[in-house]
C-alpha positions in Angstrom: 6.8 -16.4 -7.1 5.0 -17.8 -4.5 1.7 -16.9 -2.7 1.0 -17.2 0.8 -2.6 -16.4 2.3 -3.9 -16.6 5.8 -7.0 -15.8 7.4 -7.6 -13.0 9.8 -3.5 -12.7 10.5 -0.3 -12.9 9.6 1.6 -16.0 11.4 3.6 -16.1 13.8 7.4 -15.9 13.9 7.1 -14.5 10.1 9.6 -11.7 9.0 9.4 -9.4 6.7 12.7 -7.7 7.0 13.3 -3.8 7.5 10.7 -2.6 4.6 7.6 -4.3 3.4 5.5 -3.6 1.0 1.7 -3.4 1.7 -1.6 -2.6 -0.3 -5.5 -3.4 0.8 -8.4 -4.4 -1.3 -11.5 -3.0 0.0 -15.3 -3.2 -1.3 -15.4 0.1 -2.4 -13.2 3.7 -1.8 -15.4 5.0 0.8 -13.2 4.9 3.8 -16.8 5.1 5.5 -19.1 2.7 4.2 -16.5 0.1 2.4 -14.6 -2.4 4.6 -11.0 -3.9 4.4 -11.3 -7.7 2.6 -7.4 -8.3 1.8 -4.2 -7.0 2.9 -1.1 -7.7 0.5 2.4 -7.8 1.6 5.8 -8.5 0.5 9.5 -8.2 1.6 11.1 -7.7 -2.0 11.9 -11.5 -2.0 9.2 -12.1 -5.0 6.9 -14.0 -2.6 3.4 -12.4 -1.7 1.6 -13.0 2.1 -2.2 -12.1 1.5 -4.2 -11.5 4.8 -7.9 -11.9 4.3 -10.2 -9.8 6.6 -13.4 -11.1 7.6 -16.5 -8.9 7.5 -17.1 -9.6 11.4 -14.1 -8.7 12.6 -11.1 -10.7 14.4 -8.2 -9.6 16.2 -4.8 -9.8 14.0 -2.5 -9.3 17.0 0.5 -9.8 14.8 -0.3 -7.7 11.8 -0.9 -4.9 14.1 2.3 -5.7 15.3 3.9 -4.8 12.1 2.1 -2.0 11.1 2.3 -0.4 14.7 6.8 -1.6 14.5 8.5 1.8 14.1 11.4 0.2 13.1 10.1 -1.0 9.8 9.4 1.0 6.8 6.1 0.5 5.3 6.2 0.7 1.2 3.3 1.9 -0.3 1.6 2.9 -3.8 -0.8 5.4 -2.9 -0.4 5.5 1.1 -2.6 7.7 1.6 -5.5 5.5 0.7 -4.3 2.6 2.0 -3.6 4.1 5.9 -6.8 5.3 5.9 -8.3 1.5 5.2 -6.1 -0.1 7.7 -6.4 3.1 10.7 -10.1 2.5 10.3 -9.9 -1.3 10.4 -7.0 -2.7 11.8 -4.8 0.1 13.4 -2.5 2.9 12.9 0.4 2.5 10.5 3.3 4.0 12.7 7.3 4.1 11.7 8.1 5.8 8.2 6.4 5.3 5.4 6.9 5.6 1.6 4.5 6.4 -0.8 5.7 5.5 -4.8 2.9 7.2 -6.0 3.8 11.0 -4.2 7.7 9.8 -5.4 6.6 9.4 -8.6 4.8 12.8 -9.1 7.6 14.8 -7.4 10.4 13.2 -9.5 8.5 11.8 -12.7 7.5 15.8 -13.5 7.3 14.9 -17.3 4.3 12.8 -16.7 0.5 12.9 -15.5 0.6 9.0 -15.4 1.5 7.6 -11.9 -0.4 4.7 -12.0 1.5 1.3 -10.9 0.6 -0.4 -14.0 2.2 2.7 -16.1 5.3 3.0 -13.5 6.0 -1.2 -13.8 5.9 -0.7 -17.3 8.0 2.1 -17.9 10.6 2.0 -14.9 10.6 -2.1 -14.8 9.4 -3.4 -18.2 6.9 -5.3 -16.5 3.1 -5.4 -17.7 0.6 -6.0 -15.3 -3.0 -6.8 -15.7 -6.2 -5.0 -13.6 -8.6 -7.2 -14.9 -9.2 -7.9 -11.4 -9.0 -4.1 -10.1 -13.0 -4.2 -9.5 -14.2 -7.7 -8.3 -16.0 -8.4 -5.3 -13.0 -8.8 -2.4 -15.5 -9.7 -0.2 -15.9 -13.3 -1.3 -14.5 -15.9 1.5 -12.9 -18.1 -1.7 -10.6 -15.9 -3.6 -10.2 -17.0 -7.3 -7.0 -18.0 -8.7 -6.8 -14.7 -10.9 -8.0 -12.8 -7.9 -4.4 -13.7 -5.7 -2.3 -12.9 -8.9 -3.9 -9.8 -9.3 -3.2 -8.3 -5.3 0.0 -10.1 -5.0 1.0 -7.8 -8.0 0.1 -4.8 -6.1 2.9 -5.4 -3.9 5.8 -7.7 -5.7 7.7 -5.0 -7.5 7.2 -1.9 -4.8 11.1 -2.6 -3.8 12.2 -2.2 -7.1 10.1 0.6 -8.0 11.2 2.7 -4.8 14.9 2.4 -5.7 13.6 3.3 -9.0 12.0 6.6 -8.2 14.7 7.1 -5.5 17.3 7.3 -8.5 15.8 10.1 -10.3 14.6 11.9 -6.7 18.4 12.0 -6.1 19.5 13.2 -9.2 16.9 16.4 -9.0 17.0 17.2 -5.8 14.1 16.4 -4.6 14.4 13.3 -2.3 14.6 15.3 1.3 10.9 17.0 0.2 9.7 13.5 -1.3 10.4 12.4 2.7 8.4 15.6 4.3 5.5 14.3 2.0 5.8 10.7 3.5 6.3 12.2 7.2 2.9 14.4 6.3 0.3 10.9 5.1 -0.2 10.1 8.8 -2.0 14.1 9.0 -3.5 13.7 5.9 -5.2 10.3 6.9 -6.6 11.8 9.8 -7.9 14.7 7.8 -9.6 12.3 5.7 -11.0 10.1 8.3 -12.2 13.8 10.2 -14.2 14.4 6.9 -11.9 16.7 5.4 -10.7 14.2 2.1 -12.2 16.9 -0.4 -11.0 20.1 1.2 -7.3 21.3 0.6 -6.9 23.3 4.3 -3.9 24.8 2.9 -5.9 26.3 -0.2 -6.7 30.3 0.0 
């Protein structure tokens, strides 16, 4: 495994094939009043590229690129969240998206547990550690344990979609799995309109 990080952007001429995995660390979860500090990414390949975001912001001309390339398939756990960081402080995510956290609800019915720690460990024998799940994000020197901890948000997204997409298949559930993906770009701008806690569809 290696791990790559940059300041501010991505580089240039870098490519991270037709699907890449992406997750954000942020100060807090208040799309509001927490910022962006890190953006993770990963083609599948076992490397990790971490993007650290200043708190003054600076243009990153070629990770909007990628998020705003509709020809590449954004992978996320929890995409919902995670739009809503990066619409508020970078740009839209456009193209399709997938969300490993609405695949595993939909197809993993015989849980409540759809945490990535408790889908690496069941679906990929693989233990992670969130030691480092609440640490300030914010610092401009990330620690050692810090980079381990967000490149491991993203390394094993790849595996974990084909995963899911196994037992989506086999119960028929895989076209709806997609309807929910097409639907995150709506819900993110519900939440960003104020509407995060409201269910508009509830009687």
């Amino acid at each position: 495994m290696n791990i790559f990080l940059y300041q501010h952007d991505l580089p240039d001429n870098l490519n991270l094939g037709e699907t890449v995995a992406i997750d954000t660390e942020t100060r807090g979860l208040n799309l509001k009043r927490d910022r962006l500090c890190l953006v993770q990414l990963s083609n599948g390949n076992g490397d990790a590229h971490l993007v650290q975001i200043a708190a003054k912001k600076q243009k990153s001309p070629n990770l909007e690129a990628l998020l705003k390339n509709n020809r590449v398939e954004k992978l996320f756990h929890f995409a919902r969240f995670d739009m809503a960081v990066l619409f508020g402080n970078v740009c839209p995510v456009l193209g399709p998206v997938y969300c490993t956290k609405i695949a595993s609800k939909l197809a993993r019915t015989y849980s409540d547990r759809h945490g990535l720690k408790e889908l690496c460990s069941e679906l990929l024998s693989i233990e992670l550690s969130k030691q480092q799940q609440s640490t300030d994000w914010g610092t401009e020197i990330l620690s050692e344990a810090q980079k381990k901890y967000a490149a491991s948000d993203v390394l094993f997204l790849h595996k974990l979609k084909s995963k899911l997409n196994e037992q989506l298949i086999r119960e028929g559930k895989l076209e709806i799995a997609h309807h929910c993906f097409n639907f995150l770009t709506h819900r993110v701008t519900l939440d960003l309109q104020g509407f995060q806690d409201l269910d508009v569809f509830h009687h």
